[in-house]
Every structure is written in C-alpha cells, then in structure tokens.
Residue frames relative to the residue before (quaternion, step in Angstrom):
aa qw qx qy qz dx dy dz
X 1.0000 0.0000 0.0000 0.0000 0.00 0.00 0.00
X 0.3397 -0.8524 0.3375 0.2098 3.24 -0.82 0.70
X 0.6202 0.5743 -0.0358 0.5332 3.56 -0.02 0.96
X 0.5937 0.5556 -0.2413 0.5297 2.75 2.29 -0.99
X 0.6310 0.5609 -0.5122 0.1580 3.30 -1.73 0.87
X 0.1026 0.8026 -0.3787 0.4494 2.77 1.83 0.68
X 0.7744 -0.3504 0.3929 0.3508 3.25 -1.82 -0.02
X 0.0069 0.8571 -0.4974 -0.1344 3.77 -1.31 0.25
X 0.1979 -0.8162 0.5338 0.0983 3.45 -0.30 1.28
X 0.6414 -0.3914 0.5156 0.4117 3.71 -1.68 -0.09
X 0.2942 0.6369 -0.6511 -0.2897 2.80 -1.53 0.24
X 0.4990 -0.6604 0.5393 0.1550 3.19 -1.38 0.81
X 0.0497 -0.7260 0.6836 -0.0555 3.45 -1.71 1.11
X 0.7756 -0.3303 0.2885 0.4540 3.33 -1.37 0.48
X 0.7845 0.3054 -0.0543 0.5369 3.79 -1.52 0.07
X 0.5796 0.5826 -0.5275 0.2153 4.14 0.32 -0.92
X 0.3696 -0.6726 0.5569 0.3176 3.57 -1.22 0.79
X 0.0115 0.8196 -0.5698 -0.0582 4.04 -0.74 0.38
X 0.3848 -0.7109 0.5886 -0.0003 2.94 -1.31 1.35
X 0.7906 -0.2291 0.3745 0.4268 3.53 -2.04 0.43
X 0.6314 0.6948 -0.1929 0.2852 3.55 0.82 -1.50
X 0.6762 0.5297 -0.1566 0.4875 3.01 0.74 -1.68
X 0.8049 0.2277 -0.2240 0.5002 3.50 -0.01 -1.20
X 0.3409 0.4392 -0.5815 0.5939 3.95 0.80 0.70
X 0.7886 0.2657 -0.3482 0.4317 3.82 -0.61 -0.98
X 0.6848 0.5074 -0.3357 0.4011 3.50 0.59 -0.43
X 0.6809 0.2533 -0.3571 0.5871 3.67 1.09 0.04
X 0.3399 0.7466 -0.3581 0.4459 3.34 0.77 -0.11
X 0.7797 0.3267 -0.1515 0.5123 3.24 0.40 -1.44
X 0.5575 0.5869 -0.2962 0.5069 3.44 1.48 -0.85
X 0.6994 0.5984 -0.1824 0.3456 3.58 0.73 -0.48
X 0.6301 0.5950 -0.1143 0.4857 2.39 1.22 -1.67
X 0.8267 0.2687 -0.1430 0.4732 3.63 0.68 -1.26
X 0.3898 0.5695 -0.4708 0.5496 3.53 1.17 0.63
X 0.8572 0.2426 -0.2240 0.3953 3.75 0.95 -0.85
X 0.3776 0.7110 -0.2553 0.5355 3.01 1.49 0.48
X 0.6567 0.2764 -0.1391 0.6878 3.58 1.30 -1.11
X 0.4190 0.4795 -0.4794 0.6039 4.19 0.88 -0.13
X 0.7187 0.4830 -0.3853 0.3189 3.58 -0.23 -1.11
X 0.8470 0.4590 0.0176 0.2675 2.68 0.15 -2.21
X 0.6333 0.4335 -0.1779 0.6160 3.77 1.21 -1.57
X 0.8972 0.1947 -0.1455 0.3686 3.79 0.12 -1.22
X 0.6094 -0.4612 0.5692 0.3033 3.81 1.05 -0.73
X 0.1204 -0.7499 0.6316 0.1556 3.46 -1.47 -0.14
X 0.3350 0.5514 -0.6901 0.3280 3.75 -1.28 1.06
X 0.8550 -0.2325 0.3783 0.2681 3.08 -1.55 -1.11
X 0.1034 -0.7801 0.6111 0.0859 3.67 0.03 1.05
X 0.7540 -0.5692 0.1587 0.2870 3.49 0.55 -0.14
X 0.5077 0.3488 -0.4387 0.6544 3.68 -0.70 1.53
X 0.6886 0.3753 -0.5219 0.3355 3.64 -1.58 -0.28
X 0.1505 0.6246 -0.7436 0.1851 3.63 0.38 1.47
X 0.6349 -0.5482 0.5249 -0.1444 2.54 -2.15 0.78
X 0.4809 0.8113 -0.3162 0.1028 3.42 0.56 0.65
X 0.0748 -0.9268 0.1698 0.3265 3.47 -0.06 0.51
X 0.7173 -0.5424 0.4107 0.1501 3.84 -1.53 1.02
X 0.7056 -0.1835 0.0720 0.6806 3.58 0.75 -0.63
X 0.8140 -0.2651 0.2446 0.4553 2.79 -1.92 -0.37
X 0.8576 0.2081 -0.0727 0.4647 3.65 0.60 -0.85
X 0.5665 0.6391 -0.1536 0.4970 3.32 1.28 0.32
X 0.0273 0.7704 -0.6225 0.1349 3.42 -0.02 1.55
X 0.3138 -0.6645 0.6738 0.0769 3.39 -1.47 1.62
X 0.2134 -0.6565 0.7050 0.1625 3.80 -0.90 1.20
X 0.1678 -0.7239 0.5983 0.2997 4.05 -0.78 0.29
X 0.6407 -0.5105 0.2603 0.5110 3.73 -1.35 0.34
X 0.0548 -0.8204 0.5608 -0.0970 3.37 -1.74 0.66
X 0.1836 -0.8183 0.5029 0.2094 3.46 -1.16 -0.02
X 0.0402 0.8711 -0.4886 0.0299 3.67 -0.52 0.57
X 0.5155 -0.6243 0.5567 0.1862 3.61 -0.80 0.67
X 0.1681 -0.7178 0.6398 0.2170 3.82 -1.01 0.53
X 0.8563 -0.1804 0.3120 0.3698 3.23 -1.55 -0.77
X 0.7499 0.3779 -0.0478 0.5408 3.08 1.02 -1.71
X 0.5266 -0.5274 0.5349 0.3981 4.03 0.84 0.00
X 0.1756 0.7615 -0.5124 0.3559 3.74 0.82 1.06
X 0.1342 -0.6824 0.6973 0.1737 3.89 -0.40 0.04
X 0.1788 -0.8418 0.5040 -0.0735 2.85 -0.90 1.10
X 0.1119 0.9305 -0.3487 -0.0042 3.61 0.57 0.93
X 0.3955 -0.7762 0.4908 -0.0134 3.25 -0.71 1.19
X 0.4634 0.6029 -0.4762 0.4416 3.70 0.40 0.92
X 0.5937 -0.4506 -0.6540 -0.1294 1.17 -1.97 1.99
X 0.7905 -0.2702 0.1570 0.5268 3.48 -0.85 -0.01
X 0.0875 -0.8617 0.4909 -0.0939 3.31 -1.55 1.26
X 0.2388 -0.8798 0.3842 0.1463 3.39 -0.65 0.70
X 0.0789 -0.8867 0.4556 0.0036 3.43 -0.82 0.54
X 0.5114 -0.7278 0.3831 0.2490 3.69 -0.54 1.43
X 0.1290 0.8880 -0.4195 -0.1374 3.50 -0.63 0.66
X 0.0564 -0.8563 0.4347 -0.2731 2.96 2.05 1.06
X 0.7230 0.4497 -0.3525 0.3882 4.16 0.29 -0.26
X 0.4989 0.6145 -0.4360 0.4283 3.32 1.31 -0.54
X 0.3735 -0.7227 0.5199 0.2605 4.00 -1.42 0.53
X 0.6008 -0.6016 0.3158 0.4212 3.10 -0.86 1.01
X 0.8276 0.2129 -0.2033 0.4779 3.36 -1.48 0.52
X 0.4576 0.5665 -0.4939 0.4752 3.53 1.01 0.73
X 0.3813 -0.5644 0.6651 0.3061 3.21 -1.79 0.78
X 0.1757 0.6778 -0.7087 -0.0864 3.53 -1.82 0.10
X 0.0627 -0.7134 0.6556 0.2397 3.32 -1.57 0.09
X 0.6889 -0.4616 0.5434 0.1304 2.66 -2.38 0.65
X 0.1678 0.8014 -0.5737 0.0202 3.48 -0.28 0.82
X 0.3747 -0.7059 0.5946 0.0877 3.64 -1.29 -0.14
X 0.2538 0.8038 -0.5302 0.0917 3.67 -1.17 0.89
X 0.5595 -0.7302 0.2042 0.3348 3.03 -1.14 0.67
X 0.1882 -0.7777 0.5832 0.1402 3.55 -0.50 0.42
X 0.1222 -0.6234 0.7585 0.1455 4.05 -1.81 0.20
X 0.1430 -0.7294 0.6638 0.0826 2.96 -1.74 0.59
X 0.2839 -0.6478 0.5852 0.3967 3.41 -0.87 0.19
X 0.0992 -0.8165 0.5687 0.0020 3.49 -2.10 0.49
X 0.7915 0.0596 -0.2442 0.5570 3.43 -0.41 0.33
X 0.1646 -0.6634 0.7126 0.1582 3.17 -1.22 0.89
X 0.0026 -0.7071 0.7046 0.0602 2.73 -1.74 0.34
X 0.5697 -0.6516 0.3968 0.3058 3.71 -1.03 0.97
X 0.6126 -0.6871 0.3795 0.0933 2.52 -1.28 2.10
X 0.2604 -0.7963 0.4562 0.3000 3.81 0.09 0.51
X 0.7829 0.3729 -0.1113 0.4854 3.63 -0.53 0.76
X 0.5947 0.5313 -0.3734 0.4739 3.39 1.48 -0.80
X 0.8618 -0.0429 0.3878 0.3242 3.15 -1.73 -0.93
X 0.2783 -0.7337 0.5710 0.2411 3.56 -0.05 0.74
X 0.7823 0.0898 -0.3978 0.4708 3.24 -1.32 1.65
X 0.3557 0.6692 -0.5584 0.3375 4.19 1.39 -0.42
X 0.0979 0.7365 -0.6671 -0.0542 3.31 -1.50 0.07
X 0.2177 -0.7903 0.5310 0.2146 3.69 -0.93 0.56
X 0.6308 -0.4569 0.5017 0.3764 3.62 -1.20 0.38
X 0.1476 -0.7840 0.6029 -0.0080 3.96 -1.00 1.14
X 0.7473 0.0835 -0.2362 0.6155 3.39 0.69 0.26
X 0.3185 -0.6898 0.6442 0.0881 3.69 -1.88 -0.48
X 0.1483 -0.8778 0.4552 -0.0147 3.04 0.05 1.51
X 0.4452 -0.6393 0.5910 0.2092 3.80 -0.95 1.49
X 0.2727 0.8013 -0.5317 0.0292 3.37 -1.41 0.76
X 0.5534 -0.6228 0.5238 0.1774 3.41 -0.67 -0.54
X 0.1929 0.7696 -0.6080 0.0304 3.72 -1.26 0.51
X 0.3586 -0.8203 0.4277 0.1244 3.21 -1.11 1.05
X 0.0082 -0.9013 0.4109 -0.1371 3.38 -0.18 0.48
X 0.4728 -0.7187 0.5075 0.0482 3.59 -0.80 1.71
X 0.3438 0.7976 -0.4947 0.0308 3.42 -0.55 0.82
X 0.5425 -0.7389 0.2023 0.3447 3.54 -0.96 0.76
X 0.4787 0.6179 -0.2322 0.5789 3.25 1.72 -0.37
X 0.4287 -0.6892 0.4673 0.3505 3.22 -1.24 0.20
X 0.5349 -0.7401 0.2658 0.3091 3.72 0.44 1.30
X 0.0918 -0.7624 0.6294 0.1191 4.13 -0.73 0.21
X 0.8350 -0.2975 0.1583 0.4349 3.37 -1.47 0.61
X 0.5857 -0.3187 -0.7438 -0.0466 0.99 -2.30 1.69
X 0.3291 0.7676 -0.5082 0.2103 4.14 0.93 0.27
X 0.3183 -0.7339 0.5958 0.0707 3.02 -0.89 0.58
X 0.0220 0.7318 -0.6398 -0.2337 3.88 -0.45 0.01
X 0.2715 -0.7896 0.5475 0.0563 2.08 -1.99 0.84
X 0.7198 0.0291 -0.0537 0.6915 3.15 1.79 0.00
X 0.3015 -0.6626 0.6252 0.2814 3.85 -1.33 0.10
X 0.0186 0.8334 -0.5443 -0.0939 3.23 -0.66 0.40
X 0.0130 0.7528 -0.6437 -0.1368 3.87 -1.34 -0.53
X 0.1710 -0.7599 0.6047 0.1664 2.96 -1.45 0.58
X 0.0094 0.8129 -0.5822 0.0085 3.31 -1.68 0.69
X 0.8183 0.2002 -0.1865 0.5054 3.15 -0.65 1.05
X 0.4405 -0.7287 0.2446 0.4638 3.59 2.15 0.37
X 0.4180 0.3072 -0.5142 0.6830 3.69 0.88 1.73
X 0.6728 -0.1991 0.6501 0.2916 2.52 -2.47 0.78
X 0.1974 -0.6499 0.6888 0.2537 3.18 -2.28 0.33
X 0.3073 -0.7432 0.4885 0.3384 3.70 -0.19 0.89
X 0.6311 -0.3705 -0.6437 -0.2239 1.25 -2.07 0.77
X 0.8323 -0.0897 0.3304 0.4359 3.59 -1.35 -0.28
X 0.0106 -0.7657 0.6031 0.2233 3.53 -0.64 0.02
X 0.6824 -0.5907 0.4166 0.1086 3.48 -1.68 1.15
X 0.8593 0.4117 -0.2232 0.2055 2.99 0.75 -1.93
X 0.4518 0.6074 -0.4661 0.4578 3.73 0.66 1.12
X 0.4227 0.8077 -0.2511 0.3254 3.14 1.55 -0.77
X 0.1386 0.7273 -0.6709 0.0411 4.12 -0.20 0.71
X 0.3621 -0.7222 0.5851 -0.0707 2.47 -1.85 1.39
X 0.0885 -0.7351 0.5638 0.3660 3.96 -0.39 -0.11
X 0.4933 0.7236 -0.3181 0.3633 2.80 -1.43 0.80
C-alpha cells in the first residue's frame, strides 16, 4: 500500500473474537496520536502554572500546572507540591525539572493464574520531581534553576531554563 507505515488501529466487526491485545493496540493508537499532535501542533514545555516558589530554606513549592514533555506526554501537576532541595552543595547551580511517570494499581486476581497471583487493572498518569545538577535532557522538563547559598534557596528562582509552549 502506498503510504503505508503509518499508525495501526483495530478494527472491529460483528462476532470478532478480542484479546488483551486489541484494546492495547486500540489505545495505543489513541495515544500515540494525541502525542504526535502534542509534539507536532503545540511543542513541549509549560502550558501553564508550575510556578516555582520557594517555602523554606530548603524547600521549593511547585504550584498546580500543566506541561507537555518531549514525547507529547501531558503532564499534570495537581495539587500543589513540595520538594526538599537541601542535597544540592552550597553555591551550586541546580534545576528543578519534571516528568512523566505511570504506575500500575489495583490488582485484582488473575483468573486462572497462580493462586493468590494478581495483575495490575488500571495505570496511573503521573509525574516526578527531581533536583539535578546538570541541566537535565529528555523527557525532563525544567521547571526552575535554582542555587543555594549560605543553606537557602536564593530568591527568586531563576527562569532562564524555563520552556514554554507556545
């Protein structure tokens, strides 16, 4: 076919017999072209919120947000969160960055399996923050630069690593 290599979705008819598989390729494809149009239509950074602010000496408050990775991820930020940043050495630059993360969740007994086995029934969307001394590459996002001196954050935060979409 010409043209062909492109995405590939289910399709589904009367009587059809469907497997675990299927509804993987079927979100899959759903996924796939959600990050594809993230990518492609909008970019990746910060759509908007995840300020930066900081709480104590060692203690930076992200507020809720949304933000786009590398890959056309949605990133959701909610609700506001806080993260120690007490490891960083003094007079050191770091930034705050962000990525997306899944978990599995509920189990529920595997039918047929292994008495007591259970598999994971859903997949939670999430996020993790994370202090690094470098300026972080894919799939991170920053969200701030920071440094410390004298054991505190210096306010404010700094920006210019910040990406935005848009």
């Amino acid at each position: 076919m010409p043209g062909a290599g492109g995405l590939e979705r289910v399709r589904f008819f009367s009587r059809q017999l469907l497997s675990a598989d299927d509804f993987k390729q079927e979100q899959d494809y759903f996924r796939e072209k959600l990050r594809r149009h993230n990518r492609k239509l909008h970019g990746w950074g910060i759509v908007c919120g995840a300020e930066v602010r900081v709480e104590t000496d060692t203690t930076l408050t992200v507020s809720p947000g949304y933000a786009l990775d590398p890959h056309g991820e949605e990133i959701v930020i909610e609700p506001e969160c806080s993260i120690d940043v007490c490891d960083v050495a003094d007079g050191a630059a770091a930034f705050l960055a962000v990525r997306y993360v899944e978990e599995p969740t509920r189990p529920v007994p595997a039918v047929g399996g292994v008495e007591g086995e259970a598999e994971y029934s859903r997949t939670r969307e999430g996020f993790e923050l994370e202090v690094h001394s470098t300026c972080p590459a894919e799939p991170w996002v920053v969200l701030a630069d920071i440094e410390i001196r004298d054991g505190a954050v210096v306010q404010p935060v700094g920006t210019a690593y910040r990406r935005s979409v848009g």
